[in-house]
N, C-alpha and C positions, 0 to 999 in steps of 0.2 A: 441426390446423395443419401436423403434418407430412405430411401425406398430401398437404396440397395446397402446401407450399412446395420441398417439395422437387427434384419433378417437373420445379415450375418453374425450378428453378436448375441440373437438369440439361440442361434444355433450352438455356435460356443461354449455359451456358458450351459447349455443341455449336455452335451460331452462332457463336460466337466462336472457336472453337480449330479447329474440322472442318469448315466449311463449306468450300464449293469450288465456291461460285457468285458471279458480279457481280465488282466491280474488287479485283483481289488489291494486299496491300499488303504491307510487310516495314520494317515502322519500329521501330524499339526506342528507349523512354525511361527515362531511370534518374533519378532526384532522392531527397528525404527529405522528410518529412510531419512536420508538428506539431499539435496541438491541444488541446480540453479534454472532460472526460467528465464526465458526471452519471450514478452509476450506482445501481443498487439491487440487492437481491436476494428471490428471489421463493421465497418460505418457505409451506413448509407442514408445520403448522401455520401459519398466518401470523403476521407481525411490522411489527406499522405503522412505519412507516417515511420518512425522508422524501429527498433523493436527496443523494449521495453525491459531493463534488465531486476530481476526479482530473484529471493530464497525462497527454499521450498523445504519443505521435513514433517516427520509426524511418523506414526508407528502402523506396524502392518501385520496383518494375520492371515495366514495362508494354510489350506487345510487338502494335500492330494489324497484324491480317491482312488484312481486307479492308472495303469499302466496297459494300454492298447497297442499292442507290438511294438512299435518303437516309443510310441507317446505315451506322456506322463500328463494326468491331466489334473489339474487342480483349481480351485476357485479361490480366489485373492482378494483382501477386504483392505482396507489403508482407510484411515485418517488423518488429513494434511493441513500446514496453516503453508497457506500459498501466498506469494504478492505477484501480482499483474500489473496491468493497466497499460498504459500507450506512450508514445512518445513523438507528437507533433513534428513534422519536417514541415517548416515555416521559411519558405522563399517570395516573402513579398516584400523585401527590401528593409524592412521595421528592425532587423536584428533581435526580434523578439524569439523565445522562446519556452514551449509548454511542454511539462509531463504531470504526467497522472498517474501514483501509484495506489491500487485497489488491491485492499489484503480478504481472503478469503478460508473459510474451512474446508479444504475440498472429503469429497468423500466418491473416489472411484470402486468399482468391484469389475473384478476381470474374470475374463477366463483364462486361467495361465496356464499354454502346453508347450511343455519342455522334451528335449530329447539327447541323452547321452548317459553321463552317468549317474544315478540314484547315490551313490555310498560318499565315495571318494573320486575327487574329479572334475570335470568341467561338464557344465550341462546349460545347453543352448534355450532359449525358450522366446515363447509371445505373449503378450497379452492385448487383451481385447477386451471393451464391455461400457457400460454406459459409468459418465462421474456427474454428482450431484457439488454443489456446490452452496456455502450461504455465505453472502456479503459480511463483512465485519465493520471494515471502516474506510477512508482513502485519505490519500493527500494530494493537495496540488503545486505545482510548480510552476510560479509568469518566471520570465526571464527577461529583465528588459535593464537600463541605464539610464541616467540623466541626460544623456545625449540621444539617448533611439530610446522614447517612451514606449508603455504599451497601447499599441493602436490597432485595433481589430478593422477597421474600416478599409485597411488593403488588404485584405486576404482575397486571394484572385476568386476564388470559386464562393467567398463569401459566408460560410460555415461558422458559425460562429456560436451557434447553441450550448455547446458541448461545456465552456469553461463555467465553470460555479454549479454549473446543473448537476444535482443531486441524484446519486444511484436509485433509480425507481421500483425496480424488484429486486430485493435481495434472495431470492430463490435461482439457481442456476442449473444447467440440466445441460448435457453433451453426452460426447463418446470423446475415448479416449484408446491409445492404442500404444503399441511398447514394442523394441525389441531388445535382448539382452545376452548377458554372460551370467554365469553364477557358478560360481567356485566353492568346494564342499569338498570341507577341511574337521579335521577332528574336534577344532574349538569352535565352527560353525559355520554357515554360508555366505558366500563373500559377492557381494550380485552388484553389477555395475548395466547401466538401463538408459534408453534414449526413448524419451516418449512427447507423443502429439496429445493435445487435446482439441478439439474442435467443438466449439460452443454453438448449441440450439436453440439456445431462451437468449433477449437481449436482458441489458442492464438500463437500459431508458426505454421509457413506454411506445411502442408500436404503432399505435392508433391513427389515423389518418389525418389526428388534428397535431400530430405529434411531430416534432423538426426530423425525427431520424426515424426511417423503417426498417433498418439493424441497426445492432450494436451490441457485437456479441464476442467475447472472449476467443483468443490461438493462443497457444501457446505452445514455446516447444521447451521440453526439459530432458536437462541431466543429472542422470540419479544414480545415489549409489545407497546399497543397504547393506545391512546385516541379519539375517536370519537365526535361531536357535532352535532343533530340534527339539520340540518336546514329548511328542510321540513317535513312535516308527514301527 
């Protein structure tokens, strides 16, 4: 998968930042972004799981260069405080149950190519390109009763590392990808977005003395922003 995503998202954001064909453009917009996240994390050994719900927001700078016969092609910068993290599907009879929420600063850049209208209007778009990430903080959640204690000693596959163990890198590094609407109105751009993120660095150490050989961040969001033209 990285062999063939990456490629592509160098390509992308080359169209979008270096190209120097078709109608050159010089517009910059600034706004903020909010939304919601379903996230998971992808364990190995695995850990069933089921998704993980979290807010997202932070502000964004978008700056098109140019317009290539239908395509508008621009490169996209955001800074986000995100919450992730997992949510244990515990079927070993205990009544127990765990979630884990991990807040993070994300920081994706895309290549954003749109197609419709530039003024007034609705105009379609993708984005593509690598998001970096740094740990902040997390919380945890046992779930248990006076009647159904908490008991890690039936978990059928026996996985049990994961609770109390401390986030080991807080540096985070993926691709991430979009698709959208955005609506461009006289008092600004009105952008509604469905985005993946697919994580490539884990959050616990790797190494072969280590319980997990992943454990890496998905997440899927919904987003919506607002843009202000500042240039054009």
């Amino acid at each position: 998968m990285r062999r063939l995503l990456l490629p592509l998202i160098c390509l992308l954001l080359s169209i979008a930042t270096h190209a120097q064909v078709g109608e050159l453009r010089n517009n910059l917009a600034i706004g903020f972004n909010g939304g919601y996240n379903l996230s998971r994390v992808e364990f190995s050994p695995t850990i069933k799981q089921t998704l993980q719900p979290g807010l997202t927001g932070g502000f964004t700078l978008r700056y098109t260069s140019e317009k290539y016969f239908a395509l508008i092609c621009a490169a996209q910068l955001e800074v986000n405080f995100a919450q992730r993290g997992w949510n244990e599907l515990i079927e070993d009879g205990t009544q127990n149950s765990y979630n884990r929420t991990t807040n993070y600063i994300e920081i994706p850049f895309f290549a954003h190519l749109g197609w419709g209208k530039e003024e007034r209007g609705v105009q379609w778009f993708v984005n593509a390109g690598p998001q970096f990430g740094f740990f902040l903080n997390d919380t945890e959640y046992y779930g248990f009763t006076q009647e159904h204690e908490w008991n890690e000693s039936k978990r059928p596959n026996g996985v049990t590392q994961q609770y109390g163990k401390e986030v080991e890198n807080a540096l985070e590094y993926g691709i991430a990808g979009g698709l959208g609407m955005e609506l461009k109105t006289a008092i600004g751009n009105f952008i509604i977005e469905g985005r993946y993120f697919y994580g490539l660095s884990d959050m616990f150490g790797n190494a072969k003395a280590d319980p997990f050989g992943r454990s890496a961040n998905t997440t899927i969001t919904g987003k919506i922003s607002y843009l202000i033209d500042i240039t054009k």
